[in-house]
Residue, then its C-alpha position, 0 to 999 in steps of 0.5 A: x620513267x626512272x630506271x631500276x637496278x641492283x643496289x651494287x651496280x654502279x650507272x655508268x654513261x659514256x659520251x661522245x659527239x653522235x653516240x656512233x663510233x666512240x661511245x657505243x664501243x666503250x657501252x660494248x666493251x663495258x656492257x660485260x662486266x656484272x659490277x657495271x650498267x652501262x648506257x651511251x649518247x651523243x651531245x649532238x641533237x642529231x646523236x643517235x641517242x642524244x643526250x638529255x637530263x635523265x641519263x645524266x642523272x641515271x649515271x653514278x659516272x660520265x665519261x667523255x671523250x673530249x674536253x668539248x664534251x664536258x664543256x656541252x655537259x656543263x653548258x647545256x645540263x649544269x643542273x642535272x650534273x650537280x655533283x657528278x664526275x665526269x672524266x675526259x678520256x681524251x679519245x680523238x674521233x679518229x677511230x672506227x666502231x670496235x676498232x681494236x686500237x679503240x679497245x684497247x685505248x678504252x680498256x686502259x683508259x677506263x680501267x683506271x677509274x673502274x676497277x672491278x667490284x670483288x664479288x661476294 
């Protein structure tokens, strides 16, 4: 079932390999911000949330934290990507969930490619 949201909210899914370290800190951290709806998921089958076609067509942008990542996307859901953008954060899974450093690398790194939405 297709998911709803407000016309000005931009769907944004972060990737990792089993949606238990990286990409749920990076769904945390964003979740905050009005301007933004956040999901996240694992390329693996055993993910805790495992990727499919719908999420990828829910999200307006895909972040990934390998190259390996969007290499899986393109491979396995080519189709439901179309004209997408996905953006490699280049994350190794070298950290633990809300591990500070891992913050502050997300915000930095995310930042860049969502600056946040004025509100009127």
């Amino acid at each position: 079932m297709p998911r709803l949201r407000h016309p000005r909210t931009r769907t944004v899914l972060f990737v990792c390999s089993q949606n238990r370290l990286r990409s749920p800190t990076a769904e945390q951290v964003f979740s905050c911000r009005e301007d933004l709806e956040v999901d996240s998921a694992g390329t693996n089958y055993n993910a805790d949330n495992p990727l499919t076609a719908e999420l990828l067509a829910w999200a307006d942008v895909i972040f990934v934290m390998e190259k390996a990542h969007r290499s899986k996307l393109q491979r396995r859901f080519r189709a439901a990507l179309g004209g997408k953008r996905v953006i490699c954060l280049d994350i190794p899974d070298d950290y633990d969930f809300m591990q500070p450093e891992l913050v502050q690398v997300l915000e930095a790194k995310v930042s860049r490619h969502l600056p946040a939405m004025p509100v009127t």
